[in-house]
Biopython code that builds the backbone (N, CA, C, O; Angstrom):
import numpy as np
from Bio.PDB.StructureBuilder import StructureBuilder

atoms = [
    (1, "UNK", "N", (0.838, -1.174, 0.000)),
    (1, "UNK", "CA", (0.000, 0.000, 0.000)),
    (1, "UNK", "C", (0.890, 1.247, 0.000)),
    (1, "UNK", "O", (1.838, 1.297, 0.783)),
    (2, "UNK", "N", (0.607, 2.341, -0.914)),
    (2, "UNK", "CA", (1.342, 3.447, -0.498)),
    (2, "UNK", "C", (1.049, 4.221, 0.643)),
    (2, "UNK", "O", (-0.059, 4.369, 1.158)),
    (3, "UNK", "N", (2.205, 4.739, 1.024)),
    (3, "UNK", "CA", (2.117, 6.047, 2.219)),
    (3, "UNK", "C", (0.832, 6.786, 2.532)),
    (3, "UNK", "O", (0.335, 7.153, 1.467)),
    (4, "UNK", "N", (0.335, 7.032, 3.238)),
    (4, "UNK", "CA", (-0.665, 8.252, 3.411)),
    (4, "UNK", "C", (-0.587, 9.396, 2.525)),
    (4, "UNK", "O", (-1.377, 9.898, 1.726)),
    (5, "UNK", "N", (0.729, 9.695, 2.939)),
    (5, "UNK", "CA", (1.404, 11.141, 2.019)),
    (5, "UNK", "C", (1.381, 11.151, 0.074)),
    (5, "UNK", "O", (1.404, 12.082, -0.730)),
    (6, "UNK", "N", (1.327, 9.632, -0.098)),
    (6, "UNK", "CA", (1.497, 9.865, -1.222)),
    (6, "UNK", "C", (-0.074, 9.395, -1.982)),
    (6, "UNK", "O", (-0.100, 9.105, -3.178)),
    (7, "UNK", "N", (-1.062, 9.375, -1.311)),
    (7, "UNK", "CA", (-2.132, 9.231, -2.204)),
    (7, "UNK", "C", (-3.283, 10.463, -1.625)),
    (7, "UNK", "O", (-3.492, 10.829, -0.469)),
    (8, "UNK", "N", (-3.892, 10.904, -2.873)),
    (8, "UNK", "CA", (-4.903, 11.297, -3.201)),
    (8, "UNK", "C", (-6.034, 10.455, -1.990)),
    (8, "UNK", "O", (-6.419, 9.286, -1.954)),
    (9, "UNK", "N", (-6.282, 11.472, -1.208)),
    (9, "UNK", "CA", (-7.535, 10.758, -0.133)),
    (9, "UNK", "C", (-8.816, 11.493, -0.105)),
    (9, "UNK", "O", (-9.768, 10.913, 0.417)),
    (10, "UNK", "N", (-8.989, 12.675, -0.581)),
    (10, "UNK", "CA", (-10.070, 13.827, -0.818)),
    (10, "UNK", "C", (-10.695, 13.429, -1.688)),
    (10, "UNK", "O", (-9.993, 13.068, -2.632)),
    (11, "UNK", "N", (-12.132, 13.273, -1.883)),
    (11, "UNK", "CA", (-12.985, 13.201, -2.853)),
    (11, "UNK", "C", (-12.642, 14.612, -4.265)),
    (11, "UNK", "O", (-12.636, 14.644, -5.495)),
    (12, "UNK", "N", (-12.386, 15.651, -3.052)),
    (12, "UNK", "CA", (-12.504, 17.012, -3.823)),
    (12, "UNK", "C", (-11.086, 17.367, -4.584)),
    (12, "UNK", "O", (-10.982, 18.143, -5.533)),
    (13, "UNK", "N", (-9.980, 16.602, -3.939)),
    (13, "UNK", "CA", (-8.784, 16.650, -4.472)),
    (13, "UNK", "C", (-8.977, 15.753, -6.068)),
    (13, "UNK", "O", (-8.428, 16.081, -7.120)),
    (14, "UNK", "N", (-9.654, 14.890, -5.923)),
    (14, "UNK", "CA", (-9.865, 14.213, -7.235)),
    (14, "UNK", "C", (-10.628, 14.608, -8.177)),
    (14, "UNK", "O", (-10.344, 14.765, -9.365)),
    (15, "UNK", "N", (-11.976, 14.833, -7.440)),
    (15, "UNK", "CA", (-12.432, 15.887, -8.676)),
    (15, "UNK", "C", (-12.042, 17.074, -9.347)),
    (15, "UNK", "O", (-12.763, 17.491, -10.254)),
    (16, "UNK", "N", (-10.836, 17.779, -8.983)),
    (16, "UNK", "CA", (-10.347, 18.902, -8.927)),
    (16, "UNK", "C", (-9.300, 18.614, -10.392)),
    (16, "UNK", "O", (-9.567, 19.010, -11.527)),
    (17, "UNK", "N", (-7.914, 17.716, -9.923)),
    (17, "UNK", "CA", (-7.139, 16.867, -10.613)),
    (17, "UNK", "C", (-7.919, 16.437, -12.016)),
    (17, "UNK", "O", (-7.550, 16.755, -13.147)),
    (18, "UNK", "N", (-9.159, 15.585, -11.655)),
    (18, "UNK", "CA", (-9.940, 15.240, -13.036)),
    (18, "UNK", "C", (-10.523, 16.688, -13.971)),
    (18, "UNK", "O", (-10.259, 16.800, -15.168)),
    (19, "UNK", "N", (-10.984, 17.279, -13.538)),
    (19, "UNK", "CA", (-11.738, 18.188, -13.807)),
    (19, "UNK", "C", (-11.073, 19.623, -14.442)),
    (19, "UNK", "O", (-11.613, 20.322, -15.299)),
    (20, "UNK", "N", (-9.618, 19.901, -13.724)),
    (20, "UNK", "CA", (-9.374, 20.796, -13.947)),
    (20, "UNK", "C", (-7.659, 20.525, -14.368)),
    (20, "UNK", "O", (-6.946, 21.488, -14.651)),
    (21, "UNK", "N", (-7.176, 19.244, -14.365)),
    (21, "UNK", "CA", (-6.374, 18.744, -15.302)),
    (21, "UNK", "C", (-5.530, 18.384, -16.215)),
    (21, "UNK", "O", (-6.503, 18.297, -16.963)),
    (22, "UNK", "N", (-4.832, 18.149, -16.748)),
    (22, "UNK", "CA", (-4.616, 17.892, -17.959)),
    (22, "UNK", "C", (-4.434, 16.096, -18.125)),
    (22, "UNK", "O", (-4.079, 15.349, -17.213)),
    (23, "UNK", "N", (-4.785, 15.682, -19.541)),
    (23, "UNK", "CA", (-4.733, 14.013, -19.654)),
    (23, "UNK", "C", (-4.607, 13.721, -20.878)),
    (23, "UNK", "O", (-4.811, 14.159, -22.010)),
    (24, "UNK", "N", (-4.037, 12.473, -20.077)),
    (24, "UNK", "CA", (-3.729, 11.710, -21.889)),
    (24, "UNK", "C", (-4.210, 10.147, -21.458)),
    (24, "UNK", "O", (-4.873, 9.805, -20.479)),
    (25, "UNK", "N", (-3.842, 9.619, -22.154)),
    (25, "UNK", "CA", (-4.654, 8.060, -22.090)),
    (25, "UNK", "C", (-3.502, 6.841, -22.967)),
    (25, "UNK", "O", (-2.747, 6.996, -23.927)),
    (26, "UNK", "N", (-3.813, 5.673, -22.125)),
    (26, "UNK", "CA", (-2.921, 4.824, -22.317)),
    (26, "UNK", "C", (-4.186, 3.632, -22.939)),
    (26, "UNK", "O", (-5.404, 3.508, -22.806)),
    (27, "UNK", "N", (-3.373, 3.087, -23.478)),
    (27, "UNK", "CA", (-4.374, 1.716, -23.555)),
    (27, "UNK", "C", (-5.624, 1.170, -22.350)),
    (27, "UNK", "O", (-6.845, 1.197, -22.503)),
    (28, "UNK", "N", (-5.074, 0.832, -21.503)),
    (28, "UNK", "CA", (-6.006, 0.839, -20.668)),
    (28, "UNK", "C", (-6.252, 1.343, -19.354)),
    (28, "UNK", "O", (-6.896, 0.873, -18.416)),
    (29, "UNK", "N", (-5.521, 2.531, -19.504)),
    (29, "UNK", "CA", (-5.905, 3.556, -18.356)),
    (29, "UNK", "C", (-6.130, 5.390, -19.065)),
    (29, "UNK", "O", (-5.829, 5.903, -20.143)),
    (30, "UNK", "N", (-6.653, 5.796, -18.078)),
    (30, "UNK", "CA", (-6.813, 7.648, -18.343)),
    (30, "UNK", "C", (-5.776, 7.847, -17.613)),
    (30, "UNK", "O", (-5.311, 6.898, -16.981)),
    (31, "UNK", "N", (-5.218, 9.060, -17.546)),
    (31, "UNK", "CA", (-4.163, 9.717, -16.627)),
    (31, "UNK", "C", (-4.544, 10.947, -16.775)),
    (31, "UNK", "O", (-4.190, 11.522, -17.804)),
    (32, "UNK", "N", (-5.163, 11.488, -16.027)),
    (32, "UNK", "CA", (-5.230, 12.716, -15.256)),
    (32, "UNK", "C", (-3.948, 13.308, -14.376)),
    (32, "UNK", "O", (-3.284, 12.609, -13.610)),
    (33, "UNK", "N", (-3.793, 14.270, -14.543)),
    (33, "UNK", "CA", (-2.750, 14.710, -13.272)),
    (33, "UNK", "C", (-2.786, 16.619, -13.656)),
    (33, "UNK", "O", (-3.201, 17.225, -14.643)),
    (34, "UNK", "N", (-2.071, 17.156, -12.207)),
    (34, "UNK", "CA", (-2.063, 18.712, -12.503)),
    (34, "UNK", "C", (-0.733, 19.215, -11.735)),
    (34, "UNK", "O", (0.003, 18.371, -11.224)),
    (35, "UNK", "N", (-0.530, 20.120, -11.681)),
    (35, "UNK", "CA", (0.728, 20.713, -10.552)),
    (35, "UNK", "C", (0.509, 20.775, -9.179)),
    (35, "UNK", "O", (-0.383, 21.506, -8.749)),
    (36, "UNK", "N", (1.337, 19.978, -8.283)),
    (36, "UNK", "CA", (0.965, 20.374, -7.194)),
    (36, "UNK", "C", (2.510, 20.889, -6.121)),
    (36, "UNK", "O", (3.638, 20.414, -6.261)),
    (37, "UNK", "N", (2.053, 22.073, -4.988)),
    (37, "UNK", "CA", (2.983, 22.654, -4.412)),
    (37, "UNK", "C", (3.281, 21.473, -3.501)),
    (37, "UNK", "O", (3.713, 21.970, -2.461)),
    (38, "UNK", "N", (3.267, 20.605, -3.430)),
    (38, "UNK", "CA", (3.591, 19.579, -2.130)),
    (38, "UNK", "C", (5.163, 19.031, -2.158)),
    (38, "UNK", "O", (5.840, 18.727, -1.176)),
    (39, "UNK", "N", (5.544, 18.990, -3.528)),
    (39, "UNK", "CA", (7.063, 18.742, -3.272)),
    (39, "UNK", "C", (7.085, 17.229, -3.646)),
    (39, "UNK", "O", (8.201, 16.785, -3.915)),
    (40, "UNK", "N", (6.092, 16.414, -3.703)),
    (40, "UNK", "CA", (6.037, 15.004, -4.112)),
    (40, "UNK", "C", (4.776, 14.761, -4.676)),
    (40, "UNK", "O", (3.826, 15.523, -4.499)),
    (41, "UNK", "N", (4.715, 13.634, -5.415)),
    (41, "UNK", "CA", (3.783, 13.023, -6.066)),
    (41, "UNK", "C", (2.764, 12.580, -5.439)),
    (41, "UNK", "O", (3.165, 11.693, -4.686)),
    (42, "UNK", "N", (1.195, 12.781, -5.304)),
    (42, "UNK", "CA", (-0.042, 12.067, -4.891)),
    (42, "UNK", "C", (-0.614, 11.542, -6.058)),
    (42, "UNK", "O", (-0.815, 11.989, -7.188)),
    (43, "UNK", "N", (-0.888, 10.156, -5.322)),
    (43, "UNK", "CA", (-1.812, 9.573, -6.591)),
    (43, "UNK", "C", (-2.967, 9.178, -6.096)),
    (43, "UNK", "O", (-3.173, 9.345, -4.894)),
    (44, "UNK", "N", (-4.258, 8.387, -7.187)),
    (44, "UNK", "CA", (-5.341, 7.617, -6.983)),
    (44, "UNK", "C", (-5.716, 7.210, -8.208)),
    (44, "UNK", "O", (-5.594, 7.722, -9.321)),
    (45, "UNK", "N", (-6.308, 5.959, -7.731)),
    (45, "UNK", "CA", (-6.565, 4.754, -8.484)),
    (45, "UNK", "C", (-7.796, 4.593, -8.315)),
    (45, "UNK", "O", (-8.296, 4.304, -7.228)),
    (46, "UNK", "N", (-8.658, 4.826, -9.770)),
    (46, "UNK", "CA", (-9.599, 4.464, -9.824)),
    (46, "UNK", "C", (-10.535, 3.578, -10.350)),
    (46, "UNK", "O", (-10.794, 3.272, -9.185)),
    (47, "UNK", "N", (-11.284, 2.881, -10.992)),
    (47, "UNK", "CA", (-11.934, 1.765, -11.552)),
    (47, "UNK", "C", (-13.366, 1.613, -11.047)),
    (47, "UNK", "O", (-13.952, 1.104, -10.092)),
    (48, "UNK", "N", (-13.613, 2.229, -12.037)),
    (48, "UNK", "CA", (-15.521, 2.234, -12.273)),
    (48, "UNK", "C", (-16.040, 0.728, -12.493)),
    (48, "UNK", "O", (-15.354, -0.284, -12.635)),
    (49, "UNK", "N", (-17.384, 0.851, -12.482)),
    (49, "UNK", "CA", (-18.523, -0.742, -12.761)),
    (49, "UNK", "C", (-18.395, -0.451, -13.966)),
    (49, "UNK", "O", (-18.208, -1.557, -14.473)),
    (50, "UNK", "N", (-18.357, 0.583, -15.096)),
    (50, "UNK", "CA", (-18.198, 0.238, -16.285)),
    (50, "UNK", "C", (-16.975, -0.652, -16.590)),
    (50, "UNK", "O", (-16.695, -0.918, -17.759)),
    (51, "UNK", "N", (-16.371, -1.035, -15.738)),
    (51, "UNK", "CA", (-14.946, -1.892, -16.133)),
    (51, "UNK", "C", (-15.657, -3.458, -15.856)),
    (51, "UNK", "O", (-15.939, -4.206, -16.792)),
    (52, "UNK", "N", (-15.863, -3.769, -14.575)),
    (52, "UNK", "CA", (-16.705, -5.002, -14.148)),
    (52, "UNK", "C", (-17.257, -4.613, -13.088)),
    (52, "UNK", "O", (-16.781, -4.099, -12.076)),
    (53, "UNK", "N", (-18.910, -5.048, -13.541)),
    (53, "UNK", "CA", (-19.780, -5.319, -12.896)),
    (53, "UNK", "C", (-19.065, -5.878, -11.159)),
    (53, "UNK", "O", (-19.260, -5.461, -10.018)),
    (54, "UNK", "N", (-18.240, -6.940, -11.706)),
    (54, "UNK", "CA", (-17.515, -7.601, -10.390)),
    (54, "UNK", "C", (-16.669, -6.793, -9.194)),
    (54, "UNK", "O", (-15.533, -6.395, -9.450)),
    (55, "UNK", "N", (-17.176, -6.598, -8.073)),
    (55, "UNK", "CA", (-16.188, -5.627, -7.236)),
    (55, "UNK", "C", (-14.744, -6.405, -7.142)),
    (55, "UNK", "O", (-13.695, -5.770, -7.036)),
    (56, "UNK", "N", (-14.784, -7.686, -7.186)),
    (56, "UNK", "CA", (-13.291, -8.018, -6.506)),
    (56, "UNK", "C", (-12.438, -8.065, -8.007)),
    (56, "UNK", "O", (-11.211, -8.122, -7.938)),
    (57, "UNK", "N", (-12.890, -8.049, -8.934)),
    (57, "UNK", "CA", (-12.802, -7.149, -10.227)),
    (57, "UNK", "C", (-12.039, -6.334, -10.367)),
    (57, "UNK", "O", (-10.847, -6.346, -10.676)),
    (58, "UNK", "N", (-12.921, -5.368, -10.072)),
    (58, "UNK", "CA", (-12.252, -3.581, -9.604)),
    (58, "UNK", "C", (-11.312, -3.617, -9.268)),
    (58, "UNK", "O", (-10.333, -3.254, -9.922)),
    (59, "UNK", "N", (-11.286, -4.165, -7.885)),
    (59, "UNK", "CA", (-10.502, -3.940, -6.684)),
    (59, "UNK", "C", (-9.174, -4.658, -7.052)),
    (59, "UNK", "O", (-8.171, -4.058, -6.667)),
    (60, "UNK", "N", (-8.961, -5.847, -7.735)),
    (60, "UNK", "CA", (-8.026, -6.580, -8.247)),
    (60, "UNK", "C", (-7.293, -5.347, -9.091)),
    (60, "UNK", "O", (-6.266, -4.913, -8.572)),
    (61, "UNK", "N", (-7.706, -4.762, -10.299)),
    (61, "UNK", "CA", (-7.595, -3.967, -11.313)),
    (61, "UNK", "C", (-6.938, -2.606, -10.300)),
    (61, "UNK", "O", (-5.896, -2.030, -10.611)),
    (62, "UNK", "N", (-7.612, -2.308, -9.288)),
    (62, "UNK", "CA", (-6.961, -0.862, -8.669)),
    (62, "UNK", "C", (-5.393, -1.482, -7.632)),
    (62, "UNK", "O", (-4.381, -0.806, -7.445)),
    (63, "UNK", "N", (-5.588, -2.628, -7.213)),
    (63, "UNK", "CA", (-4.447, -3.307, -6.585)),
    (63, "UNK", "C", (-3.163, -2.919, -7.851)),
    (63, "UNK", "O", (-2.161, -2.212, -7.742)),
    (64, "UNK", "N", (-3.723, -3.754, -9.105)),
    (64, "UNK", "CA", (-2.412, -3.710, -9.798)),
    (64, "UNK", "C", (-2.143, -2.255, -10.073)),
    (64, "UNK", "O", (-1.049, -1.696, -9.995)),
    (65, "UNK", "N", (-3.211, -1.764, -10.381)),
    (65, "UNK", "CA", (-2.496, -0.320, -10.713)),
    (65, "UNK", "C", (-1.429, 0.404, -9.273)),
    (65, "UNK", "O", (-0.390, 1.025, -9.493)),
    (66, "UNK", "N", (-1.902, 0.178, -8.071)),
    (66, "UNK", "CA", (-1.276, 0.883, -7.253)),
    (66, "UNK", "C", (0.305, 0.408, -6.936)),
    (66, "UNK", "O", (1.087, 1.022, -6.210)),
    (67, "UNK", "N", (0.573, -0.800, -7.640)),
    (67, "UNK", "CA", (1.514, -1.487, -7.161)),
    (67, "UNK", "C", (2.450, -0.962, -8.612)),
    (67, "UNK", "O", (3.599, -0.554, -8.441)),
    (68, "UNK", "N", (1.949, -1.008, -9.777)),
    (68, "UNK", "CA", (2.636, -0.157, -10.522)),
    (68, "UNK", "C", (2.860, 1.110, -10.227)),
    (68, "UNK", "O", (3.973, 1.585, -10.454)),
    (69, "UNK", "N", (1.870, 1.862, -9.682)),
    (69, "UNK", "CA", (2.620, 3.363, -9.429)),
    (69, "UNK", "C", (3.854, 3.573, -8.168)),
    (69, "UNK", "O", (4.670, 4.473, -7.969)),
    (70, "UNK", "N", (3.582, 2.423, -7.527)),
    (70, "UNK", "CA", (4.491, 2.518, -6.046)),
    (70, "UNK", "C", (6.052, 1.926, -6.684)),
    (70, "UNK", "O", (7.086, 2.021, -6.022)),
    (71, "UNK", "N", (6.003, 1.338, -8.011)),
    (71, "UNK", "CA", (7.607, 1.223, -8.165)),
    (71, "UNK", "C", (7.960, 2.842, -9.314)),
    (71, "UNK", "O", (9.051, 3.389, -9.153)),
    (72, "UNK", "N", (6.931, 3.457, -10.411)),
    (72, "UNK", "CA", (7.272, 4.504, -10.464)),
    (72, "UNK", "C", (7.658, 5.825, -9.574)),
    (72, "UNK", "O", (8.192, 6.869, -9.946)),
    (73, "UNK", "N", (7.287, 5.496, -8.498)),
    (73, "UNK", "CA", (6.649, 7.338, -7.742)),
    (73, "UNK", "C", (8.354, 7.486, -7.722)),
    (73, "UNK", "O", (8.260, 8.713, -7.694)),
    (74, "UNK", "N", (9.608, 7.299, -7.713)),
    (74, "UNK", "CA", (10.662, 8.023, -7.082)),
    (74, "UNK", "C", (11.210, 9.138, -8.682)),
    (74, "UNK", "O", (11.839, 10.187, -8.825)),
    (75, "UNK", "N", (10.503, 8.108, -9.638)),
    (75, "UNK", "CA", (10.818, 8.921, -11.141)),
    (75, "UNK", "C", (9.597, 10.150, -11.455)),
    (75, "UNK", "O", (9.706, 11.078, -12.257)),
    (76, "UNK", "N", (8.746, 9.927, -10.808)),
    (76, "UNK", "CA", (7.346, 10.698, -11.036)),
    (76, "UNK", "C", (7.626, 12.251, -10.477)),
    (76, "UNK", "O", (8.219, 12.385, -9.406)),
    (77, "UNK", "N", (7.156, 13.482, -11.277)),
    (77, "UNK", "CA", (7.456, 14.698, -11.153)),
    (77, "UNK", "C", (6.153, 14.891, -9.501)),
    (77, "UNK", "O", (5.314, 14.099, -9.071)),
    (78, "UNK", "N", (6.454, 15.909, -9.146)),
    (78, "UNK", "CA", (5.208, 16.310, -7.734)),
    (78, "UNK", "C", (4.212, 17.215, -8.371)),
    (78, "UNK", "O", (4.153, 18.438, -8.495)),
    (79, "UNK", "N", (3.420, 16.188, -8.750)),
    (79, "UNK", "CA", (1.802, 16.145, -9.559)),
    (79, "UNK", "C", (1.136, 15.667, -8.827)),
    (79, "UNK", "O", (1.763, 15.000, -8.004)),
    (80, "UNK", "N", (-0.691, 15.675, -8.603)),
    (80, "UNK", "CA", (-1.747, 14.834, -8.674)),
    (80, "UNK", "C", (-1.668, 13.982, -9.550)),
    (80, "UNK", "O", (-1.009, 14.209, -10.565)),
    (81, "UNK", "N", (-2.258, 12.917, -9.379)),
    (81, "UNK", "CA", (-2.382, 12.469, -11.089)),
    (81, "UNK", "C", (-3.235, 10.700, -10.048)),
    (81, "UNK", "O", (-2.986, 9.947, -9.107)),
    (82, "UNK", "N", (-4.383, 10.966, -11.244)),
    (82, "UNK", "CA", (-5.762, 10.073, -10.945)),
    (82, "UNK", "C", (-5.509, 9.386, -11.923)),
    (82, "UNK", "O", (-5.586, 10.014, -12.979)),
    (83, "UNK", "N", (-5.078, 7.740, -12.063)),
    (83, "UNK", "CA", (-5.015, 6.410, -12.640)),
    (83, "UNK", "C", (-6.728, 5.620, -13.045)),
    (83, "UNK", "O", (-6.865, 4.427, -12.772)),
    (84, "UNK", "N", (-7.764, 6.302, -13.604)),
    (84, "UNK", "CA", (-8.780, 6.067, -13.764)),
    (84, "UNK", "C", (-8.632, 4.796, -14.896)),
    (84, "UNK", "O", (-8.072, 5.020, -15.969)),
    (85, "UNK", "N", (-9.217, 3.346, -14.553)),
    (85, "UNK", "CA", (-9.117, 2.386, -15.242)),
    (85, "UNK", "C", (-10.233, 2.351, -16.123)),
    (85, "UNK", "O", (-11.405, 2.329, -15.747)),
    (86, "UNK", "N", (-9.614, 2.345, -18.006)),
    (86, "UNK", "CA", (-11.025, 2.005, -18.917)),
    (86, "UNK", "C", (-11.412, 0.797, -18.958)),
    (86, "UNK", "O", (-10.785, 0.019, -18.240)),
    (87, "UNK", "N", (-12.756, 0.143, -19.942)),
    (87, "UNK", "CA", (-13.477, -0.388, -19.629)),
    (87, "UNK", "C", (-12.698, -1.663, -20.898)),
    (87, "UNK", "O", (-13.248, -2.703, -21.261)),
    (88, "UNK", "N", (-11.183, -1.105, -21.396)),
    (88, "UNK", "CA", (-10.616, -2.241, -22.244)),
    (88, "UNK", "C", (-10.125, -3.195, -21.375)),
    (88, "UNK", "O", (-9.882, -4.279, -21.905)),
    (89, "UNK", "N", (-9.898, -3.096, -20.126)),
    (89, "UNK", "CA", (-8.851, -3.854, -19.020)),
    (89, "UNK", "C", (-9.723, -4.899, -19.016)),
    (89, "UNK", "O", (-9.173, -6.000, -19.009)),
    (90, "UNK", "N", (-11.274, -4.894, -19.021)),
    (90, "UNK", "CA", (-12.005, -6.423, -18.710)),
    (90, "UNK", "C", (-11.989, -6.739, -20.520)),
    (90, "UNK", "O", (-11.479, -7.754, -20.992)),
    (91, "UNK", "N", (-12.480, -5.933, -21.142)),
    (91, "UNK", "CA", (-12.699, -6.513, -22.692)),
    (91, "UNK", "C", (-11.678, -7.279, -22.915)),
    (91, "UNK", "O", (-12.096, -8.409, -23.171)),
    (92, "UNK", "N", (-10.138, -7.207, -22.955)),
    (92, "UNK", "CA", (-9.001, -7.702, -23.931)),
    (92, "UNK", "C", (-8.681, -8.858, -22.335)),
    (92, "UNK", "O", (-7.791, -9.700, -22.456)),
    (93, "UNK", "N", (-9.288, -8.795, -21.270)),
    (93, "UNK", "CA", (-8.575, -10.072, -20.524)),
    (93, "UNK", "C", (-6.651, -9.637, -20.451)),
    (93, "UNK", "O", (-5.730, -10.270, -20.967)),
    (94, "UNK", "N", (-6.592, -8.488, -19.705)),
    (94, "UNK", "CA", (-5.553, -8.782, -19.899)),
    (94, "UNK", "C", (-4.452, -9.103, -18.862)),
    (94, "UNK", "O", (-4.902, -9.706, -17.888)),
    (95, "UNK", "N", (-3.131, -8.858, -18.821)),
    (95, "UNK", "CA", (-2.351, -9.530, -17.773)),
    (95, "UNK", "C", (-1.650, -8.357, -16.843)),
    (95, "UNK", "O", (-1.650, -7.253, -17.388)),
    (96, "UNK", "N", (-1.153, -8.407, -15.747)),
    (96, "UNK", "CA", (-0.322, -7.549, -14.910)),
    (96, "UNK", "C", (0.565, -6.724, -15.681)),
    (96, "UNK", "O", (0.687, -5.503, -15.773)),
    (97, "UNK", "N", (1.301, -7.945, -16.344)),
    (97, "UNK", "CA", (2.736, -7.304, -17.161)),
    (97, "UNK", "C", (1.872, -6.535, -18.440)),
    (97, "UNK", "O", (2.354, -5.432, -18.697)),
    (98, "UNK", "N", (0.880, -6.848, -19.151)),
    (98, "UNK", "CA", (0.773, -5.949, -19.943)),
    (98, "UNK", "C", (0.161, -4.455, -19.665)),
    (98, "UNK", "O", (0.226, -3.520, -20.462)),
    (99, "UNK", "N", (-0.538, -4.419, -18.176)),
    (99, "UNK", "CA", (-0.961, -3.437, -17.756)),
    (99, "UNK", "C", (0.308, -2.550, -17.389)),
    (99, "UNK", "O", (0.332, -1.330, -17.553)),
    (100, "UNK", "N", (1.486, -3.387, -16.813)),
    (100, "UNK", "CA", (2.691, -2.685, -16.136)),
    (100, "UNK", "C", (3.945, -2.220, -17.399)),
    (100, "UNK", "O", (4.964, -1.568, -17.172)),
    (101, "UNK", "N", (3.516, -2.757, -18.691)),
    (101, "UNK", "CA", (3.879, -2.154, -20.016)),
    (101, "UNK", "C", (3.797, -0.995, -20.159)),
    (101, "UNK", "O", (4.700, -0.189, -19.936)),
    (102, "UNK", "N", (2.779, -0.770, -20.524)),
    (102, "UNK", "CA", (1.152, 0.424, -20.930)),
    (102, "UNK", "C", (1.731, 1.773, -20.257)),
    (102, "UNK", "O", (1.990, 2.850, -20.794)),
    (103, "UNK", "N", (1.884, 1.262, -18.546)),
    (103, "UNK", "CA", (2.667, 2.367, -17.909)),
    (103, "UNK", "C", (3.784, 2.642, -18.043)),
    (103, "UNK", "O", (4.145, 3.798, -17.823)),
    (104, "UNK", "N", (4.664, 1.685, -18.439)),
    (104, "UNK", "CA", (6.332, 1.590, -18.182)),
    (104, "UNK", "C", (6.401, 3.223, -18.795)),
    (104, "UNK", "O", (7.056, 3.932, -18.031)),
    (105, "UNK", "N", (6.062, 3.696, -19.565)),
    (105, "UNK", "CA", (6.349, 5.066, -20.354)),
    (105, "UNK", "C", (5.937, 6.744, -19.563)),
    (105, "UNK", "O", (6.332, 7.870, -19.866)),
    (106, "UNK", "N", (4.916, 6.235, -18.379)),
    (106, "UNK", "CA", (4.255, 7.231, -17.758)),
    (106, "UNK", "C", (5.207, 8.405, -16.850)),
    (106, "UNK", "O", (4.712, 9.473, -16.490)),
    (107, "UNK", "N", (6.280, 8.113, -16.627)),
    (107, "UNK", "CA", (7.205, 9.061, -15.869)),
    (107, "UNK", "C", (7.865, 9.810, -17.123)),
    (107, "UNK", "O", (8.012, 11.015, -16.917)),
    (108, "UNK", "N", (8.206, 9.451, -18.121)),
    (108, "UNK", "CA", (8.573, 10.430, -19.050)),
    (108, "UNK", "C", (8.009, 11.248, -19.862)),
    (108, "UNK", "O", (8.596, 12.028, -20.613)),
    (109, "UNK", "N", (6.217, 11.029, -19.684)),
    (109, "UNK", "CA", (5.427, 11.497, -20.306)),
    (109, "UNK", "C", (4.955, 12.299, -19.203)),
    (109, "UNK", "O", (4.141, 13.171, -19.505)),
    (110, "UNK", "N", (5.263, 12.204, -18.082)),
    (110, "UNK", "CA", (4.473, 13.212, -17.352)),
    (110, "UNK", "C", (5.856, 14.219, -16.826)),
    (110, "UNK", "O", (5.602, 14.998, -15.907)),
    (111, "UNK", "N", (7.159, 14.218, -17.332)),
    (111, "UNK", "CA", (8.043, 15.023, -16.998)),
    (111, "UNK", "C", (7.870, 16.237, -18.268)),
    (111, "UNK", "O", (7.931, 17.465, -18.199)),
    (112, "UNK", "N", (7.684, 15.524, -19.168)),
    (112, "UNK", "CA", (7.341, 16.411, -20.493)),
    (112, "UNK", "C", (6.797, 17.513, -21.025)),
    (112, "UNK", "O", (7.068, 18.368, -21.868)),
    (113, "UNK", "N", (5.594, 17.115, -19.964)),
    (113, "UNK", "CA", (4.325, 18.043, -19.946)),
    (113, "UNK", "C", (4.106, 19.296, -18.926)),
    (113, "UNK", "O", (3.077, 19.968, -18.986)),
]
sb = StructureBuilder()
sb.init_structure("model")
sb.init_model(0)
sb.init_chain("A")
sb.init_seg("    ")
for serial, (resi, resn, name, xyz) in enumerate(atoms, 1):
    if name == "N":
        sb.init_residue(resn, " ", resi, " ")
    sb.init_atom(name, np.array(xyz, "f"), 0.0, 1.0, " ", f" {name:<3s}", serial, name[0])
structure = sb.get_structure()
């Protein structure tokens, strides 16, 4: 599990991040993220019922994502940034490593920007 410090725990911090933003999109995730004065990276992981109906589903799907961001965060710039899972992750069946692909690119794309 990550730190306290390093995740997104505010409803309003997320809607904020989503809403007011900037994003790009991976195969099977959104990436939201914005500037933040904190000096380090907060994240959150999200995964809607449009992905599966199934909660332990979800919850499987937000596990892997968090475990991918917890080996990026030391390369990751000090952003918000909301890991919202699309609804291809149940369609294509796919695997850890190809989800942990998808991201492998996300720290250089978010230094960029």
């Amino acid at each position: 599990m990550l730190p306290r410090a390093l995740r997104l725990t505010r409803s309003s911090d997320i809607q904020d991040t989503v809403s007011s933003g900037r994003r790009f999109s991976t195969p099977y995730t959104r990436v939201y993220f914005r500037y933040s004065n904190l000096g380090q990276p907060r994240v959150a992981c999200v995964v809607g019922k449009k992905v599966d109906q199934l909660a332990t589903n979800r919850h499987k799907y937000q596990r892997w994502l968090r475990e991918i961001i917890k080996d990026l965060l030391p390369a990751l710039p000090p952003l918000d940034i909301v890991l919202v899972g699309q609804p291809s992750l149940k369609n294509q069946n796919i695997t850890y490593q190809d989800l942990k692909s998808s991201l492998a690119s996300l720290p250089a794309k978010l230094n960029n920007k």
